[in-house]
C-alpha positions, 0 to 999 in steps of 0.5 A, spaced: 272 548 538 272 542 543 276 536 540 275 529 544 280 524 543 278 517 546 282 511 547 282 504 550 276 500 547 280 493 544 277 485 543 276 481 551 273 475 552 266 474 556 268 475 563 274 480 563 275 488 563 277 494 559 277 502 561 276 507 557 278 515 557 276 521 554 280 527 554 277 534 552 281 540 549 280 545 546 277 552 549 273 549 554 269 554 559 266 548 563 264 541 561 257 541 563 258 534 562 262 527 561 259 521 559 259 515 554 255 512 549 255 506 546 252 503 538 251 496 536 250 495 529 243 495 527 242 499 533 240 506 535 246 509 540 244 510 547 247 511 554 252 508 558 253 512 563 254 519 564 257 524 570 255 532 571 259 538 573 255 537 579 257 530 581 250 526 579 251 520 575 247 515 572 247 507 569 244 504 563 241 498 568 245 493 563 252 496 565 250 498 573 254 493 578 259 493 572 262 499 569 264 505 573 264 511 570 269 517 573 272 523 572 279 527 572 277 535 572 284 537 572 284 533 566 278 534 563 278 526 561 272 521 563 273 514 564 269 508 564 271 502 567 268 496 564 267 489 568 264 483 567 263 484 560 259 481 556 258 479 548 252 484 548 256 490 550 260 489 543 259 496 539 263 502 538 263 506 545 263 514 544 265 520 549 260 525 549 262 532 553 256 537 553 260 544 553 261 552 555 266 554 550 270 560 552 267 564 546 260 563 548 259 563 555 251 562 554 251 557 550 253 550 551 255 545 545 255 537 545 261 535 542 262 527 540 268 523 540 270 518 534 268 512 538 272 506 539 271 499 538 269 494 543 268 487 541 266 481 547 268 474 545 264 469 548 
């Protein structure tokens, strides 16, 4: 079993800052993946930013040259540095990890966090 525990979403006003973190735990092989999502009500989740074991990262065009995702792999934990913001970004962020558990090395598993609430007044 994996648990994600996140932290730092908050109320900012258009134009300042905020940094998420996720860290995993758990019986973690390897964390195949790190990112974030983010949910707006009335809207589906979709991708904000991701980052692989292998280095690759990618943005949701509506976040690049503003957010910056970064990884600790000591710590398991992701971060997402949110710049710039915007009254869109307003949604509930979650963490996604996709996993290889100790116990089942062929397998991977996506484990999701509880998602944070990161509201943007203009």
């Amino acid at each position: 079993q994996v648990q994600l525990v996140e932290s730092g979403g908050g109320l900012v006003q258009a134009g300042g800052s905020l940094r998420l973190s996720c860290a995993a735990s758990g019986s973690i092989f390897r964390i195949n993946s790190m990112g974030w999502y983010c949910q707006a009500p009335g809207k589906q989740r979709e991708l904000v930013a991701v980052t692989t074991s292998g280095g690759s990262i990618n943005y949701a065009n509506s976040v690049k040259g503003r957010f910056t995702i970064s990884r600790d792999n000591a710590k398991n934990t992701v971060y997402l540095q949110m710049n710039s913001l915007k009254p869109e970004d307003t949604a509930v962020y979650y963490c996604n990890a996709v996993v290889t558990t100790t116990q089942a090395r062929g397998v991977t598993f996506n484990y999701w966090g509880q998602g944070t609430q990161v509201t943007v007044s203009s």
